[in-house]
C-alpha positions, -999 to +999 in steps of 0.1 A: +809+364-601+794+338-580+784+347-546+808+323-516+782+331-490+762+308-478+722+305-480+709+298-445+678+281-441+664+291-406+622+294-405+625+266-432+616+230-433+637+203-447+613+173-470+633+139-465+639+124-500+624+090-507+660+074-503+669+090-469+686+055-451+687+069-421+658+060-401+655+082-374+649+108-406+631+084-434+598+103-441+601+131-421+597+167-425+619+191-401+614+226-387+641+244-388+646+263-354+684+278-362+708+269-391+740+286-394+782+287-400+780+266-363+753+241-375+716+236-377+687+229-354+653+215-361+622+197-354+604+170-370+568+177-373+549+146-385+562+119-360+537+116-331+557+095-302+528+075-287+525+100-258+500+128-247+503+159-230+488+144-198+518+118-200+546+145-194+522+165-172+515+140-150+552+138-147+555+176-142+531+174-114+516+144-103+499+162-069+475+179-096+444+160-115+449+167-153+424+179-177+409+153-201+417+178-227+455+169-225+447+132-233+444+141-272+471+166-277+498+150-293+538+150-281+556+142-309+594+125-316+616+161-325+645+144-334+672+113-315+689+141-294+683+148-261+652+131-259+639+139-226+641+176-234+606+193-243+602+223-271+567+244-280+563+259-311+533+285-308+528+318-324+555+346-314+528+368-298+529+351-269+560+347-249+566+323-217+600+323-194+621+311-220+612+318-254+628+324-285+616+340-312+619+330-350+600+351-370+565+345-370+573+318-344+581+315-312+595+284-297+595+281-256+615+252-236+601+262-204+579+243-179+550+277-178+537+270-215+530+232-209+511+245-179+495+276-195+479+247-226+468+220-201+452+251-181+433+267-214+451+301-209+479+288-237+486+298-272+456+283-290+482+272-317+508+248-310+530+219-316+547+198-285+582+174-292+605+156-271+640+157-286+656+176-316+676+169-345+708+187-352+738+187-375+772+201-371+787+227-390+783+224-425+768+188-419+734+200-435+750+217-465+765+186-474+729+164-469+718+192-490+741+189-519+738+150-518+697+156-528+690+142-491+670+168-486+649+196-501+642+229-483+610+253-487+599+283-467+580+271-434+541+276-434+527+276-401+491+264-413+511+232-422+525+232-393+494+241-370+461+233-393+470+194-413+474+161-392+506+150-389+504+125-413+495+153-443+524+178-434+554+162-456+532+159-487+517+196-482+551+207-479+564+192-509+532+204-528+541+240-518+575+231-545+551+220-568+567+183-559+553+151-556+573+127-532+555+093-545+565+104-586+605+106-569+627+076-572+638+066-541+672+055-564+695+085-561+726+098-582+739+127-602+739+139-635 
C-alpha cells in the first residue's frame, strides 16, 4: 500500500527547471527555510540584488562610520515578498535575538547579527537576503508535480563556499543532473 503522507522538503533546496516562466523564479535555486501542510518558505541563494551590507547598515545606523569590509559582502534578492525584510543564514552554533534553527542552520531576522558581521564578532559563515519566497498550502507540491521544480538535500558548502553564480549548477550536479542537457520544453509522459 502506498503511503498518503506527504514528503516535506524543509533543509532542501528547490533547482528551477529550464522552463520556469515565472521570472521572479527563472534560474534560481531556493533554500528552503520551512515547508509543510500550511505552505513553504525559502530563499533564493544565487541572485545578488546590487546592494552591500554597508547599504542596509548605513540605513540601520547612519551616526556610525562603517567598515570597508561591508562594501563587498553581498545582500542578495530572497524572493518578491516582503522585500524590505532582512534574513541571515549562518551556522546554528551561534544564536542572535531571534533565531531559528533548521538543522545544521540557523537563520536570524534580527538587527544584532547584521551588527555582530559588520563588527567582525559574527558567524564567519553567512548568507544575507532581502525578501522571501513563499507558497501556500500545497502550492509547492503542485510546482513539484508539474517538473517546475527539482528538490535535493541542502549543502551548506554550496551555500557558503561557491559564488553565487556556481550554486544552481552545483546543486543540480549533486543529482547527477545537468541543467544545460534539459529541454526547457516541458510535458508528460
Amino acid at each position: 500500500m502506498k503511503s498518503t503522507t506527504p514528503s516535506y522538503l524543509k533543509h532542501h533546496f528547490l533547482i528551477a527547471m529550464p522552463h520556469m516562466a515565472d521570472p521572479n523564479f527563472a534560474q534560481t535555486l531556493i533554500y528552503l527555510i520551512e515547508h509543510g501542510p500550511e505552505g513553504a518558505m525559502g530563499l533564493i541563494i544565487n541572485r545578488p540584488s546590487g546592494l552591500s551590507l554597508a547599504d542596509v547598515l548605513e540605513q540601520l545606523r547612519p551616526e556610525q562610520p562603517v567598515a570597508t569590509c561591508c562594501q563587498a559582502l553581498t545582500i542578495y534578492t530572497g524572493g518578491p515578498v516582503q522585500t524590505d525584510r532582512g534574513f541571515v543564514l549562518h551556522p546554528a552554533e551561534q544564536q542572535f535575538q531571534a533565531t531559528l534553527t533548521l538543522g545544521p542552520l540557523g537563520m536570524s531576522t534580527s538587527q544584532d547579527v547584521l551588527f555582530a558581521i559588520a563588527d567582525g564578532c559574527g558567524p564567519d559563515q553567512h548568507f544575507i537576503a532581502l525578501g522571501y519566497a513563499g507558497w501556500d498550502a500545497g502550492q509547492l507540491e503542485a510546482e513539484l508535480a508539474d517538473n517546475t521544480w527539482l528538490s535535493c538535500p541542502a549543502d551548506p558548502r554550496i551555500l557558503f563556499e561557491l559564488p553565487a553564480e556556481q550554486r544552481l549548477q552545483a546543486a543540480a550536479a549533486s543529482l547527477g543532473v545537468d541543467l544545460r542537457l534539459l529541454s526547457s520544453q516541458v510535458g508528460h509522459a
